[in-house]
C-alpha positions, -999 to 999 in steps of 0.1 A, spaced: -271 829 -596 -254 807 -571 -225 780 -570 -219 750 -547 -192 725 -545 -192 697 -526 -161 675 -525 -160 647 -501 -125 639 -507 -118 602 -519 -151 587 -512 -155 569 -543 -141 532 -542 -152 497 -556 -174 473 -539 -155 457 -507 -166 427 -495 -168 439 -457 -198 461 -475 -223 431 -485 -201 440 -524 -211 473 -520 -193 508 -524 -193 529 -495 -214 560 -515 -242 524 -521 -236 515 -486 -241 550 -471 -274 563 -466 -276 598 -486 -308 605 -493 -299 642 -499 -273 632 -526 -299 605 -540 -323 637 -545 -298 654 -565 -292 627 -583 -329 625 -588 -335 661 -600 -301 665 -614 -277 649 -635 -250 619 -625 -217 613 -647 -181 608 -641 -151 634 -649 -114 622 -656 -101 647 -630 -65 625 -636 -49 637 -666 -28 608 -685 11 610 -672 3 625 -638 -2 613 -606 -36 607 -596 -34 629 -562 -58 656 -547 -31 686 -561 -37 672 -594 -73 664 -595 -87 697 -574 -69 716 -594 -87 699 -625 -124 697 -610 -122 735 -607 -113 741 -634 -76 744 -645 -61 720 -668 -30 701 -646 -8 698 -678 -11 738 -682 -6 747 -648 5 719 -622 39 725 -614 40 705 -579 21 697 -549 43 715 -521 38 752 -536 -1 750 -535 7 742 -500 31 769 -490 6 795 -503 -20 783 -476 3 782 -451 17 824 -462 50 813 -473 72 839 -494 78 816 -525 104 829 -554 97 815 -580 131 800 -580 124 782 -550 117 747 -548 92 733 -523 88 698 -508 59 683 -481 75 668 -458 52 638 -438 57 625 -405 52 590 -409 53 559 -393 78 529 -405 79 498 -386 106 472 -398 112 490 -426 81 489 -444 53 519 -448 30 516 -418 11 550 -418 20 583 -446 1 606 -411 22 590 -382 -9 578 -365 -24 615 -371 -1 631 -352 -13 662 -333 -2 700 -349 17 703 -313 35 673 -311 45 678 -348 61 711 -340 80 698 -310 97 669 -334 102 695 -366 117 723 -340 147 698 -327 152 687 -366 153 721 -380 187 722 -356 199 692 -371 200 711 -409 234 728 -413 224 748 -451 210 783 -449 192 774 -483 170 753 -462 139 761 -446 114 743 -432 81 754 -418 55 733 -398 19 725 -409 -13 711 -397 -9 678 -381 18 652 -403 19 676 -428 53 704 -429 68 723 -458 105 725 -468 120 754 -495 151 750 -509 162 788 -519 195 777 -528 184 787 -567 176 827 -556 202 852 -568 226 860 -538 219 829 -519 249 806 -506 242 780 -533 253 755 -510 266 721 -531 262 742 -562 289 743 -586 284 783 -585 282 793 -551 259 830 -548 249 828 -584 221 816 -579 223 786 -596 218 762 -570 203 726 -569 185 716 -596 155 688 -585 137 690 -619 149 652 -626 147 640 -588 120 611 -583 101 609 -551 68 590 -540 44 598 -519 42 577 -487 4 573 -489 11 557 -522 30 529 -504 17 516 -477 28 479 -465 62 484 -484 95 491 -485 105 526 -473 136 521 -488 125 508 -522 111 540 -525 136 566 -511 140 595 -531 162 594 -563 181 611 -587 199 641 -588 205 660 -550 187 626 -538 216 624 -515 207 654 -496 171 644 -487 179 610 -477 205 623 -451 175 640 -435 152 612 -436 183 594 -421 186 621 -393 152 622 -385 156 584 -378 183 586 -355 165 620 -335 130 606 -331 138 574 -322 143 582 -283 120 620 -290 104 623 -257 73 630 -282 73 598 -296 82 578 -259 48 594 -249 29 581 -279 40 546 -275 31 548 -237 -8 555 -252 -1 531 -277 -3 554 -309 23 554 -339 52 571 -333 65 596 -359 94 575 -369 111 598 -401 101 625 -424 91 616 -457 96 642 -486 77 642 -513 56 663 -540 82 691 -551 79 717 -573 78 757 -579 55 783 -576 30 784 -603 16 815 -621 -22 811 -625 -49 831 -634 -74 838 -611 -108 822 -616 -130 857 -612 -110 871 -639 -113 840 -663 -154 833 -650 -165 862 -635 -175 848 -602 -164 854 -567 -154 819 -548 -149 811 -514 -135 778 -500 -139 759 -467 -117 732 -459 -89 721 -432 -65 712 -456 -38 735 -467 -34 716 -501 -73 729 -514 -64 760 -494 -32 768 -510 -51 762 -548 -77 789 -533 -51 812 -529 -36 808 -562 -67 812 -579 -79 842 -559 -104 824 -539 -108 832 -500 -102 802 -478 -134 808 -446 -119 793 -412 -143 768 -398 -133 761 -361 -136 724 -349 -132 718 -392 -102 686 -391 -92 662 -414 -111 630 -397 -141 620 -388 -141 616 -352 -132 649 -346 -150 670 -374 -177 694 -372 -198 688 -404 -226 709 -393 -201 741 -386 -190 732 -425 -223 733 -437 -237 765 -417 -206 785 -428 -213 778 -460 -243 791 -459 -232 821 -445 -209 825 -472 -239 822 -496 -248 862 -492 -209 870 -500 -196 849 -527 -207 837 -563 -193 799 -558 -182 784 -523 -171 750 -520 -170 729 -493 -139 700 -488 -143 676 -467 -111 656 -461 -124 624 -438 -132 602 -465 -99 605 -480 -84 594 -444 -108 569 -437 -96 549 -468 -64 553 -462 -66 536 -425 -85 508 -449 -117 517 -425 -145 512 -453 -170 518 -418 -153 554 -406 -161 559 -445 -191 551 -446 -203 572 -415 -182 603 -431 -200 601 -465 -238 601 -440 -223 630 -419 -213 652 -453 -252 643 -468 -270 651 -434 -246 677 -424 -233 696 -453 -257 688 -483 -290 686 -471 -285 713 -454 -271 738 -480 -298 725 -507 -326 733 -489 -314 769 -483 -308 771 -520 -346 761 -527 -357 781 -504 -340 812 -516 -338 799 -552 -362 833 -568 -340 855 -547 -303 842 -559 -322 840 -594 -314 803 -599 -286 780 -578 -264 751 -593 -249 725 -569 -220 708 -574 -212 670 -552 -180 651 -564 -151 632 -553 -116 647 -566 -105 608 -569 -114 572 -561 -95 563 -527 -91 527 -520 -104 513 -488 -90 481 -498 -57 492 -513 -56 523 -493 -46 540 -525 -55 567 -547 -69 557 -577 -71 577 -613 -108 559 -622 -132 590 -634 -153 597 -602 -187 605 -601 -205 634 -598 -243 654 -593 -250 681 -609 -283 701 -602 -301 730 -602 -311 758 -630 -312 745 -667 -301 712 -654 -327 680 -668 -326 643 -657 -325 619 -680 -324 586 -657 -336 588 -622 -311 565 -600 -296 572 -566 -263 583 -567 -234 558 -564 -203 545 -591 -223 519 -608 -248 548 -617 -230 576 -627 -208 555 -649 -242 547 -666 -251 580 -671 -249 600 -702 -227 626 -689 -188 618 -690 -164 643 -688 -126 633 -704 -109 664 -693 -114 671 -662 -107 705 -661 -141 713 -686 -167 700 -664 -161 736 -640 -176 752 -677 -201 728 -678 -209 735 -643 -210 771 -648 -221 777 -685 -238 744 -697 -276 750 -706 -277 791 -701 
């Protein structure tokens, strides 16, 4: 038997008024997903556990199945994992954004989506500007960078520790720190990282300031009037977590394809491979949905589950574009779910049955351009799977339905197991 996931990152949202009162999933035209939804089942799963922040570390993590408040231990690490990073698990990692301030409030948590290039030029000229061996700081894709703090391992210069080489180094267990796509329109101040060692980030955001500010990178985006990368932004910290991997807790080989390194770095802790998709980005305008889907069915033959993540929606809402949104959540259905459905029909007596899986990790705002911790919905279809009300597939009828998950982390069971 087969698996699918679908996740078309952040595409739930309420009705906007630019959409007739519509959402953009009733906006869209999906008439792949409305099949699903016709075959199949619609519900909604709590992927955002009470007390956490509703993010797509926290609510990935929970849609494939492992409970947040057993195994979350911060954002940054899943991300250092897809990017190869040595972690001990003393370390503590932060994300560090490039992002875009503009008289002192929170214009844009991607700095205009900067390119990978120009990011590395800015983060190669601050890395000179960091004076603690305990520091290290490693570029990403696009706005997104790593920082570890190894300050904690044994034998490391412990640096501002009360124990130099001991390694008892910073501790940033009580330090409180907000993401900047959490924010936008306000304050960067306001929400400058506090508590314990606070001092130490804010000097960087501080430097980065001062060094950008004239950063022949950022005089060349203004002349093509795009947002300069004004500061880095820390954010998400943690340390390495120790998971179990999902073949040895469901038996199943998994594959995933995405061009984040957040959903990558959760593959690789759970034992998954990540499948490079060339012309794969986190946008719409630039995205290759059709290479997404045809790799996925590639991947079919190889793996037990493969999921597919598709990051535009999320990106679209945060620019508070509800049309780029709408347009990413046709491209995923013509693209990336038609597509694989009808291969798994097709081939449905030779895989000995298929499930498919379509779901957003989390409700992003297009009019708030915030994440949001409402349940989003879901399809579920395939083998053993029975409709009970035939509806296309949006909010309003999924919330409805008779399926509602309240820990996110079961509904991967369900997917697997329910009906067998």
């Amino acid at each position: 038997m087969k698996y699918v996931i679908i996740i078309p990152d952040g595409a739930a949202d309420h009705p906007l008024e630019e959409l007739e009162g519509k959402t953009p999933f009733d906006a869209a035209h999906i008439p792949n997903m409305d099949k699903l939804a016709m075959i199949g089942k619609q519900g909604t799963v709590a992927t955002t556990p009470e007390g956490f922040p509703c993010g797509s570390d926290v609510c990935s993590m929970s849609l494939l199945g492992y409970s947040p408040v057993k195994y979350h231990k911060g954002r940054a690490p899943l991300e250092a994992a897809a990017l190869g990073i040595e972690l001990d698990e003393a370390d503590w990692v932060f994300r560090i954004n490039f992002v875009t301030v503009v008289e002192g409030l929170m214009q844009d948590h991607s700095a205009g989506a900067i390119s990978s290039k120009e990011g590395q030029q800015l983060l190669t000229d601050f890395v000179k500007l960091i004076d603690d061996p305990d520091i290290k700081v490693y570029p990403g894709v696009s706005y997104r960078n790593i920082l570890v703090d190894q300050s904690n391992r044994l034998g490391s210069s412990a640096l501002g520790s009360s124990d130099p080489g001991s390694g008892k180094g910073r501790d940033w267990s009580k330090l409180k720190t907000t993401p900047p796509h959490d924010i936008p329109g306000e304050s960067k101040d306001k929400y400058r990282p506090t508590g314990p060692n606070a001092a130490l980030l804010n000097d960087l955001i501080d430097k980065s300031e001062a060094l950008f500010a004239g950063h022949e990178v950022n005089l060349t985006r203004r002349d093509l009037g795009e947002a300069p990368a004004t500061h880095i932004w820390p954010w998400g910290q943690g340390q390495k977590p120790i998971v179990p991997t999902f073949e040895s807790r469901f038996g199943l080989k998994g594959a995933m394809i995405t061009a984040v390194d957040l959903l990558a770095g959760i593959a690789s802790f759970i034992g998954w491979d990540r499948l490079d998709v060339p012309g794969q980005t986190s946008y719409h305008h630039d995205q290759d949905y059709a290479a997404a889907g045809e790799r996925a069915i590639k991947a079919i033959d190889d793996y037990d589950v493969v999921c597919v993540h598709v990051e535009a929606p999320d990106e679209a809402s945060h620019q508070a574009d509800s049309q780029t949104k709408v347009a990413a959540i046709e491209a995923i259905d013509k693209h990336i779910v038609g597509p694989i459905h009808k291969v798994l029909e097709e081939r449905n007596s030779e895989f000995g049955g298929y499930r498919i899986l379509v779901l957003p990790d989390h409700y992003t705002s297009v009019a708030t351009r915030k994440h949001d911790p409402t349940p989003p919905p879901f399809i579920m279809a395939g083998k053993h799977i029975s409709n009970v009300v035939s509806k296309p597939f949006n909010e309003h009828n999924a919330q409805h339905a008779d399926l509602h998950i309240k820990h996110g982390h079961e509904l991967m069971e369900f997917f697997l197991h329910s009906g067998k």
